[in-house]
C-alpha positions, 0 to 999 in steps of 0.5 A, a space after each residue: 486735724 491737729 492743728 484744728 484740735 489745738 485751735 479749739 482747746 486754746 478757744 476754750 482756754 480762753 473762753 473764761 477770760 473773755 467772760 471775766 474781760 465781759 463781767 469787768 467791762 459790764 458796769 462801766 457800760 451801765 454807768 452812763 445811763 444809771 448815772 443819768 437816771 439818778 440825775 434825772 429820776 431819783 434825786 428830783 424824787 427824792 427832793 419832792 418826797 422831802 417837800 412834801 414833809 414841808 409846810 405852806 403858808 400863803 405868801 411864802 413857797 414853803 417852810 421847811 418841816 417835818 408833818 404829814 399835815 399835806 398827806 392828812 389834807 388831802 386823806 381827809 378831804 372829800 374832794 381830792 379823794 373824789 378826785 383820786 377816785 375819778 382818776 382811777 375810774 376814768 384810767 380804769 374805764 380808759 385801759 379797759 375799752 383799749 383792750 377790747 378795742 385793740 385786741 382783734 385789731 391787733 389780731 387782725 394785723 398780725 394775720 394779714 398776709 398782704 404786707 402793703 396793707 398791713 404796713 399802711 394799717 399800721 402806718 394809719 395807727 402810728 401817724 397820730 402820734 407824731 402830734 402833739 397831744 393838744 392838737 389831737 385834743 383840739 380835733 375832739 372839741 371840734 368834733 364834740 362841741 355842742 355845734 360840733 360835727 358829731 351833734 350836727 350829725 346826729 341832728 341832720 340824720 333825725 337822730 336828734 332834736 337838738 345838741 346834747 352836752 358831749 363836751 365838757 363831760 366824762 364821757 368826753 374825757 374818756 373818748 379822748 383818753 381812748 384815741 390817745 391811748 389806743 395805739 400803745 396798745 395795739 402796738 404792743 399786742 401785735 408785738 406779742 401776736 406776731 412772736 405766737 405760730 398760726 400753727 397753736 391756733 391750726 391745731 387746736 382748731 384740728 382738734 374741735 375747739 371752737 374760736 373761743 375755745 381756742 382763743 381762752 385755752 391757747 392764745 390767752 396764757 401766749 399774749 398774757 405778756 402783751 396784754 399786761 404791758 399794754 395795759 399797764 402803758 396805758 393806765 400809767 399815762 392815763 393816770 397821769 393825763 394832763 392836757 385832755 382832762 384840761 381841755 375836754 374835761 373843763 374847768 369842772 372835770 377834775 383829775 390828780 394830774 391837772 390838781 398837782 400843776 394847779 397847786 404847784 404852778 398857781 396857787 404855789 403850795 410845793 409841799 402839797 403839790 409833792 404830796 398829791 404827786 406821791 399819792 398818784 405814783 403810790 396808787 399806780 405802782 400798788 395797782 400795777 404790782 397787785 396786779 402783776 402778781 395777780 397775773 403770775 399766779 393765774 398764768 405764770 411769768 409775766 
């Protein structure tokens, strides 16, 4: 008994050098990805904020400079502010329809209780996104081209008469986006499903409530979290979409991603390329903070 008594006071003794021995270990274990990061992320950021103060001639890459002539080109122009505006529509319209898309999916699975299937379900949603993105894309100008199986459908079933424009549209921009981002989201509100008992549903059921009731009062304010990172996951890469707005969208479909490699890559105006670059994150990370503090006020922590 004594023995055991000793044991545990020289264990306390020397809890609190193990905490220090931890607390001095801790930053050369973050140093390695901290450093990577600011290799990778912040100076490249860095560097084209500095770029995009520059100015541009035709002829010549950049001259440096100190102007915000590449922000008052693009704030003045109706055409790149229609084309944020686009972005923020398409993204908007895109996260929106996952949600209510992935919301009883997700459900849905987290409920089932036969694991095969709830493992070849969730198999059936993961598998697409082993493919490229192109190659995904290439399967919706298949399916929506004007001769494409989704109009010889409706054609051959008397739906319609002759094909409508599909491809090339908004419309099909947005299909697109929805079948790219759709998964991200349902796996991160299954996540956030399985973490919540069936016994908060069972008694608020006992209770009287009714489904919706239910789902309002005491599921809602549970999944908050999955729900905002789902949806801030797929309005960030729809804002930042590049090979669906290219190739569904056309040559005449114009959105922030495709404009910044236009002018960076072809017409070889770096200073304005950077600048649109910023405006995009700017927008995205404002749009995410508002609502991230939105969120709190309403449901707490987020």
């Amino acid at each position: 008994m004594t023995a055991s008594t000793d044991g545990l006071v020289a264990y306390e003794n020397a809890r609190p050098a193990v905490r220090r021995k931890g607390i001095k270990t801790t930053p050369t274990l973050l140093a390695p990805s901290l450093l990577l990061i600011l290799a990778g992320l912040v100076v490249p950021l860095l560097l084209m904020l500095r770029y995009s103060f520059n100015s541009w001639t035709p002829g010549e890459l950049m001259i440096s400079a100190l102007t915000l002539e590449n922000y008052v080109r693009f704030f003045s122009d109706s055409f790149y502010l229609g084309v944020l505006f686009r972005t923020l529509w398409i993204s908007l319209v895109s996260t929106l329809a996952c949600l209510v898309l992935g919301l009883p999916t997700a459900y849905y699975l987290s409920r089932l209780k036969t694991r095969w299937l709830k493992t070849a379900l969730i198999l059936a949603i993961v598998i697409p996104l082993l493919m490229g993105n192109a190659v995904r894309v290439v399967g919706w100008i298949v399916l929506l081209a004007d001769r494409g199986l989704v109009n010889e459908a409706m054609i051959h079933l008397g739906v319609l008469s002759q094909p409508v424009r599909i491809l090339y549209t908004a419309n099909a921009v947005a299909i697109g986006l929805i079948a790219v981002l759709l998964p991200f989201m349902i796996i991160s509100l299954q996540a956030v499903f399985d973490g919540v008992s069936e016994s908060y549903e069972e008694a608020a059921m006992s209770l009287g409530a009714r489904p919706l009731t239910m789902f309002y009062r005491v599921l809602l304010p549970l999944i908050i979290p999955g729900i905002f990172s789902g949806c801030l996951l797929c309005f960030v890469l729809a804002m930042n979409a590049y090979a669906t707005p290219v190739l569904i969208g056309g040559p005449s479909f114009h959105m922030m991603a495709p404009k910044v490699y236009e002018q960076a890559l072809k017409v070889f105006n770096w200073p304005f390329a950077a600048s649109m670059a910023f405006i995009l994150m700017a927008v995205t990370l404002v749009l995410t903070i508002s609502a991230s503090l939105a969120l709190q006020r309403r449901y707490g922590k987020v």
